[in-house]
C-alpha positions as CSV (number, residue, x, y, z in Angstrom):
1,X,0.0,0.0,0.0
2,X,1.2,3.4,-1.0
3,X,1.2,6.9,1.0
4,X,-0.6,8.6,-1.6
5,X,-4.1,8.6,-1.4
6,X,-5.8,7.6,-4.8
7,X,-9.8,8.8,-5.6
8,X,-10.8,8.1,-8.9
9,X,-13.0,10.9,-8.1
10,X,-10.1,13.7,-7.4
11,X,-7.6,14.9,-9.4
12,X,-4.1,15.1,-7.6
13,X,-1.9,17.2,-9.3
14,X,1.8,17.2,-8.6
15,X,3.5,20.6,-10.2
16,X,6.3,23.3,-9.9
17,X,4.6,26.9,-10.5
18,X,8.7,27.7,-11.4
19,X,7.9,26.7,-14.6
20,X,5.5,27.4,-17.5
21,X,4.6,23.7,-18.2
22,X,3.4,23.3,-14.5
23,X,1.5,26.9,-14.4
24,X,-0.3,26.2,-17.9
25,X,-1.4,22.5,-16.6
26,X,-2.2,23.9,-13.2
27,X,-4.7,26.4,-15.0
28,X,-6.4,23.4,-17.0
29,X,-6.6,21.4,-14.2
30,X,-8.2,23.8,-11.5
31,X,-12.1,24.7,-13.5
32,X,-12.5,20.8,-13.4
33,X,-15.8,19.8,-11.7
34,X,-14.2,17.1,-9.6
35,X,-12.4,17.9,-6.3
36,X,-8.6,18.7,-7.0
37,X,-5.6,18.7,-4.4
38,X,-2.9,20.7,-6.4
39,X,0.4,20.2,-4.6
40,X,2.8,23.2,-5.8
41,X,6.2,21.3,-5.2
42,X,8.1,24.2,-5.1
43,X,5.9,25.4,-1.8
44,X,5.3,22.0,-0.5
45,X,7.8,19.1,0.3
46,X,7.2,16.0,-1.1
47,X,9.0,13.1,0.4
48,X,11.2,10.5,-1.0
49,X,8.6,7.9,0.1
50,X,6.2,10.1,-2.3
51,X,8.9,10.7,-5.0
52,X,9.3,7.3,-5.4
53,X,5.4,5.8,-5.2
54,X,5.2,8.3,-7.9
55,X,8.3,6.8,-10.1
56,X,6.8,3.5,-9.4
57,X,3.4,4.6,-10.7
58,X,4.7,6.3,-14.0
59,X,6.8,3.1,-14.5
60,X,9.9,4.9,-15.3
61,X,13.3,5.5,-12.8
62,X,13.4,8.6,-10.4
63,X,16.2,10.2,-12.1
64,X,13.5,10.8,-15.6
65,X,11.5,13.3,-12.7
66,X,14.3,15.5,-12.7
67,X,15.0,18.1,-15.7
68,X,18.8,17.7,-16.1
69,X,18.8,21.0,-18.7
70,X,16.7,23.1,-15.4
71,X,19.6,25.7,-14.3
72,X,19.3,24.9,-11.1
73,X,20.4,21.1,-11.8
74,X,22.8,22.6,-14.4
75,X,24.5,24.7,-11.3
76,X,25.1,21.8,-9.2
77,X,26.2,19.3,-11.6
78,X,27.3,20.5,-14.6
79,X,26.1,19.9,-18.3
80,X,27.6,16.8,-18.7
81,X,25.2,13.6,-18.2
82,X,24.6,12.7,-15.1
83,X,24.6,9.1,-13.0
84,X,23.3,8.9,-9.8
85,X,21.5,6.2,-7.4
86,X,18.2,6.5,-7.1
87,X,18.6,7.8,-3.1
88,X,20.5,10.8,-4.6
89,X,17.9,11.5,-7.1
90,X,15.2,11.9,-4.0
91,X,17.3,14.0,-2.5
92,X,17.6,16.0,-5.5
93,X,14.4,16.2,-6.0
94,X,13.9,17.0,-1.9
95,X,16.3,20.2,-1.7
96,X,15.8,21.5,-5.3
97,X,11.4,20.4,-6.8
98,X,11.7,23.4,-9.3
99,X,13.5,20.6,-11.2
100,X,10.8,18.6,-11.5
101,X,11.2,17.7,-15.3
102,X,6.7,17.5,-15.6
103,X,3.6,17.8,-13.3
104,X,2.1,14.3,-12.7
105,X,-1.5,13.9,-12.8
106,X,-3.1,11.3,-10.3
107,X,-6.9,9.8,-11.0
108,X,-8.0,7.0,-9.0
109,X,-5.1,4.3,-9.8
110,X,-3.6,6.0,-13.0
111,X,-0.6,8.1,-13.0
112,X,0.0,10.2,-15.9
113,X,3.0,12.4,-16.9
114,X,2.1,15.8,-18.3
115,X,4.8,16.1,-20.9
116,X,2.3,19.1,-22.7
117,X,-1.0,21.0,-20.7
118,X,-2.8,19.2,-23.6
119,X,-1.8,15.8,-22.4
120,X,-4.2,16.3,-19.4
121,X,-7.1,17.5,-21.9
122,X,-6.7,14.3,-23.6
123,X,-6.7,12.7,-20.4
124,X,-10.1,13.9,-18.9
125,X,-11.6,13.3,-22.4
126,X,-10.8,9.8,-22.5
127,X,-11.7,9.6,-18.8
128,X,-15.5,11.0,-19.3
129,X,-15.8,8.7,-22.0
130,X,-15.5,5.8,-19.5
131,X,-12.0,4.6,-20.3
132,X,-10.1,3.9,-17.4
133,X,-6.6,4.1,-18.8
134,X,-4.4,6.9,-20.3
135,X,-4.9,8.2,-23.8
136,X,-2.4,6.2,-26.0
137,X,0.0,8.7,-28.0
């Protein structure tokens, strides 16, 4: 069992409003009809435990959460490519969220990257239409 709570009747958003992807989808997701917890991860700290229910989720490692071309990232470790364990990413991710690479969009037990604001359009279209998966790209 996970610490995040999962409603397939709210909306959790996960966002930085540092950047312009994370604004745009937080202003597509707030006029929804159904109840929406928006967490601004840039105001309030998400654990590791979190970080990496959410990883788990999305299917993909903790380190693709992080945007290694954000400047902040780009301060700390350079340009180059960077390897790290995954305990290093959370703590990334725990001192620095405005590198959060996307805003993640939780509904009931799906987990959905927001790569574009119109990725979570296509989302709740499919979703009223009764499909209870992603849209497929």
């Amino acid at each position: 069992m996970g610490v995040i709570a999962k409603n397939k009747n709210k909306i959790t958003l996960y966002y930085s409003s540092e950047n312009s992807i994370g604004k745009q989808t937080y202003a597509y997701v707030t006029p929804s009809e159904q109840r929406i917890l928006a967490i601004d991860v840039s105001k309030t700290k998400v654990t590791g435990t979190q970080w990496a229910e959410i990883a788990s989720n999305l299917d993909i490692p903790i380190g693709e959460l992080i945007d290694q071309e954000h400047t902040d990232f780009i301060e700390e470790y350079g340009d180059e490519k960077v390897d790290l364990d995954e305990h290093d990413w959370l703590r990334i991710l725990e001192k620095k969220p405005s590198v959060l690479a996307y805003p993640i969009v939780i509904k009931g037990n799906v987990f959905l990257p927001i790569k574009n604001p119109s990725d979570y359009v296509k989302f709740i279209e499919n979703d009223s239409a009764g499909i209870d998966k992603p849209y497929e790209e």
